[in-house]
Structures are given as structure tokens and as C-alpha cells.
C-alpha positions in Angstrom: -12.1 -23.1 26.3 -11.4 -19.7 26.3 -8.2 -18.2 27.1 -8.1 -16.1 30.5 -8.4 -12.8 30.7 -5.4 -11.3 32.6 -1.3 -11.3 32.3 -0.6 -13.2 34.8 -3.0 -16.4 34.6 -2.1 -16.3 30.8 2.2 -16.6 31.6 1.2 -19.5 33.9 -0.3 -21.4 31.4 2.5 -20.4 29.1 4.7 -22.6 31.8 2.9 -25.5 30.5 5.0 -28.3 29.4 3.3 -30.6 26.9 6.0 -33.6 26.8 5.2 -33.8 30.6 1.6 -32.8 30.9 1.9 -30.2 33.6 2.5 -27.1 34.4 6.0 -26.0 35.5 7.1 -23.5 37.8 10.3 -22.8 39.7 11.7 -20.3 42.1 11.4 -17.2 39.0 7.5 -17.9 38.7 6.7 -16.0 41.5 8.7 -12.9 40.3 7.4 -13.4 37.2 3.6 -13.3 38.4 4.3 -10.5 40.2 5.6 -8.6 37.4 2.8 -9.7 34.9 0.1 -8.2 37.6 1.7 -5.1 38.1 1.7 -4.3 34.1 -1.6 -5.6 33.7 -2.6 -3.2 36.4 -0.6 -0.4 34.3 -2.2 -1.3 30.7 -5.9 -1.1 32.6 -4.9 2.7 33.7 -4.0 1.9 37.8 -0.4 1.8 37.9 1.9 4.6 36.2 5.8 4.8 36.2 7.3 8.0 38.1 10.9 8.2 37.6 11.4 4.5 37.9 9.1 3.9 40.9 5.2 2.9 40.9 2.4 5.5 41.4 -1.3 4.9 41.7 -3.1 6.3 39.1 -6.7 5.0 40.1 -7.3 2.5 42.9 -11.0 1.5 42.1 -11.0 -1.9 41.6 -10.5 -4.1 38.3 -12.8 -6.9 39.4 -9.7 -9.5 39.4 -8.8 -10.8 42.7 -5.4 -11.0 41.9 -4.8 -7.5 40.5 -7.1 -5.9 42.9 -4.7 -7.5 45.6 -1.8 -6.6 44.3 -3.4 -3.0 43.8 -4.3 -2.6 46.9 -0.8 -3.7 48.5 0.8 -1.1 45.9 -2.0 1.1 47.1 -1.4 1.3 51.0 2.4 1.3 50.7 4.7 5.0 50.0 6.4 5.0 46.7 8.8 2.3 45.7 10.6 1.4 42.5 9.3 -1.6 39.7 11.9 -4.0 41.1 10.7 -3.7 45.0 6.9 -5.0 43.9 8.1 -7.2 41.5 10.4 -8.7 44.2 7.2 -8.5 47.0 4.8 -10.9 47.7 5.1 -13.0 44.7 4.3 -16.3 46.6 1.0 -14.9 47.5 0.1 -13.6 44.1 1.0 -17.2 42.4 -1.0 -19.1 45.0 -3.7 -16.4 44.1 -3.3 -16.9 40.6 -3.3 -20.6 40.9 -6.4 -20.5 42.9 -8.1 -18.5 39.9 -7.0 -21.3 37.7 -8.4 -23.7 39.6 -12.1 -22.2 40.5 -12.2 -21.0 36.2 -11.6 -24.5 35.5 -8.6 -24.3 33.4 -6.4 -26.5 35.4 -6.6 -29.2 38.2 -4.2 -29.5 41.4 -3.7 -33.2 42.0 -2.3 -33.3 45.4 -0.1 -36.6 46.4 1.5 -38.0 49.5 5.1 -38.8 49.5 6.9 -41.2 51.5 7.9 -38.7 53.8 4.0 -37.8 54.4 4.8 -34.5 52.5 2.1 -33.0 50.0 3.0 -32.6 46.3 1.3 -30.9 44.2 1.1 -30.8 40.4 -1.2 -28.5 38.2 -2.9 -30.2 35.0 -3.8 -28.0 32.3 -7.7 -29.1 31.6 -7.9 -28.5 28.2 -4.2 -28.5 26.5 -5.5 -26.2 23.4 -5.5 -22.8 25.6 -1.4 -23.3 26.1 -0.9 -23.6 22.8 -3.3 -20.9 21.7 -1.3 -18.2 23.8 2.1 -20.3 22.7 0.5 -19.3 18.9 0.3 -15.4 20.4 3.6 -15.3 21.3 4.7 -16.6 17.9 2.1 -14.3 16.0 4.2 -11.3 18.1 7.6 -12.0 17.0 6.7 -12.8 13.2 3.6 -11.0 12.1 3.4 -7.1 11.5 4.5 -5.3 14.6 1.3 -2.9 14.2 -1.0 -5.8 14.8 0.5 -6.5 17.9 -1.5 -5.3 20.9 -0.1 -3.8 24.2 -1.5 -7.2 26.4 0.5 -9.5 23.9 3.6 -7.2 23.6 3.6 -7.3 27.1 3.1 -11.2 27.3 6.1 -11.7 25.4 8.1 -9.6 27.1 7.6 -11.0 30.4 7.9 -14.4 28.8 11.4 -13.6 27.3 12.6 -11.9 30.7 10.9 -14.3 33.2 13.1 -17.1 31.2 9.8 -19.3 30.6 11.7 -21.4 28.4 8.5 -23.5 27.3 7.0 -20.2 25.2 10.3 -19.1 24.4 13.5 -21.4 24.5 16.8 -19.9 24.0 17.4 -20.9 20.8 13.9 -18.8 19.9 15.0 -15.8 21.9 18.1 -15.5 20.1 16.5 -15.5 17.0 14.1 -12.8 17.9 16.3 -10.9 19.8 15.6 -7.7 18.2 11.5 -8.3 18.0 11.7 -9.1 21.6 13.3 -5.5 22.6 10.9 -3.9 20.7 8.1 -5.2 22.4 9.5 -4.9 25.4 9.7 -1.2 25.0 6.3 -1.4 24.3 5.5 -2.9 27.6 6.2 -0.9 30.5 9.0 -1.1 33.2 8.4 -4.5 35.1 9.6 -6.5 32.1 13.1 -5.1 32.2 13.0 -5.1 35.9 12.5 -8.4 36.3 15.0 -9.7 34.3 17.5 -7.3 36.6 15.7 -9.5 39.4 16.0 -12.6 37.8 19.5 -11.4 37.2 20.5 -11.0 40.7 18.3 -14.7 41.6 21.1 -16.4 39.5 23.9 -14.1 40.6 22.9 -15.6 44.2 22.9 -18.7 43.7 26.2 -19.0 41.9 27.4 -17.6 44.8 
């Protein structure tokens, strides 16, 4: 099976976790989603960084339903800085992203009663290969040549290292690649560093 497309269904695969058999998400994945959209939307020529904040470059659609979405929100708002969009409307952007998923074919939402009659859900990756062929991108980033590394892949490591998607990129990893990682990063845009600031100030709360 092919690997998908766009930024933001590949980090949700990346979240795969093969031990288990399922993909995991927490309370960062929507940031994180949001993030990857919005610099998918500025490596396809829409979004553009003005002085820290997001301007539309072009508003015709992309022909994804998640990025037009989030395009369109960006689109019919004034100005506002990386960190507001990245911190916007995640929820709906990761149900819109697993709902892509879903209709594609590349994962399954099994959907079970608890004893409290509440639903939970878990997502099953349909064919475990695609994980591990964008796990093998994010390794081919931090060790092959840096000129063979294109804008989409420096950008999914980058938001893998700062949305803390420890199945891609465990700590021990990140430390190790510290310095690759910040390269590509630069490479990448604004969101990246803005959502680790977010991600940042998630932990920051909660600690409190």
C-alpha cells in the first residue's frame, strides 16, 4: 500500500506503535496535526510566514479535505501568528484526518463498549509496512546526505522531533541527532518550532 500523500495523515501513522498494534495518540496529537497541515499548506505555496504570523498566499483549493479546511479557516480569519493555528481547531483537523485514514483504507476504527456504556475507540493500521516505510524516511533524514533530503521529509521529521512522537523518534534517537534535527527544522518552516513552544506550555500546564 502506498504511503499517503500529505503531512499530516503521514505523522499519524508515524504514531503507530508496533508492540501494541495501534495507533497512539494523546492530548499533543491534535497540535501536532494542526501544525503538519499548516506546513503542508506552506510547502504547496498557500500559506507564507509574515513576521511570525500566517498570510494567505493563494486560497484555491489543494484537493485535500483536510488542508482545504484548515485553509479556508486560516482564509476567513485576520492575521494571527503560527502558534494561534497550531493551537486552533486541532480536534477537528485530527478527526478529519482520521476520517481520511479510514475512507483511504489505511487504518480501521474498531469501536467497543465499556462497562460504563462509553465508546472506545482504537485505530488499526491495515497494512503495518506503510509505518515502517515513513519510520525508514525519518531515519534516511537524519543519516543519509542532507541534499537528498526533500522539503515534505525535512518537514516530517521536524514535526516528529517537536510533536514528541516518541514511536518515530524516541529520546534516546533525538539526542543523538540533535544537530540533524535543527537543521531540518530550519528547513521546514515556522510551525515546527512553534509547536514545540505549544507543547512546551501543554506540559508547563499540567505540572502546574
Amino acid at each position: 500500500m502506498d504511503i499517503p500523500d500529505s503531512l499530516p495523515a503521514q505523522l499519524y501513522l508515524l504514531c503507530y506503535d508496533p508492540r501494541r498494534r495501534r495507533v497512539v495518540t494523546n492530548h499533543r496529537s491534535p497540535y501536532l496535526l494542526q501544525a503538519a497541515a499548516l506546513t503542508e499548506l506552506l510547502l504547496r505555496g498557500r500559506l507564507a510566514d509574515d513576521g511570525g504570523r500566517v498570510r494567505v498566499v493563494r486560497d484555491d483549493p489543494v484537493g485535500d479535505p483536510v488542508l482545504d479546511d484548515v485553509l479556508l479557516r486560516v482564509a476567513g480569519s485576520r492575521p494571527h501568528r503560527w502558534r494561534h493555528w497550531i493551537s486552533r481547531d486541532g480536534r477537528a483537523t485530527a478527526r478529519a484526518v482520521l476520517d481520511a485514514l479510514e475512507s483511504g483504507g489505511w487504518v480501521r476504527v474498531e469501536r467497543r463498549r465499556t462497562l460504563l456504556l462509553l465508546t472506545r475507540s482504537e485505530v488499526r493500521v491495515r497494512d503495518a509496512r506503510v509505518p515502517k516505510r515513513l519510520a525508514t524516511r525519518v531515519s534516511g533524514a537524519l543519516t543519509g546526505p542532507l541534499s537528498r533530503v526533500g522539503e515534505q521529509q525535512a518537514a516530517l521529521v521536524a514535526l516528529a522531533a517537536a510533536g514528541e512522537v516518541r514511536t518515530a523518534l524516541p529520546k534516546a534517537k533525538l539526542r543523538a541527532y540533535e544537530e540533524r534535527v535543527a537543521r531540518l527544522t530550519e528547513r521546514s518552516g515556522r510551525a515546527a518550532p512553534e509547536l514545540r513552544k505549544a507543547i512546551r506550555n501543554l506540559h508547563a500546564s499540567a505540572d502546574g
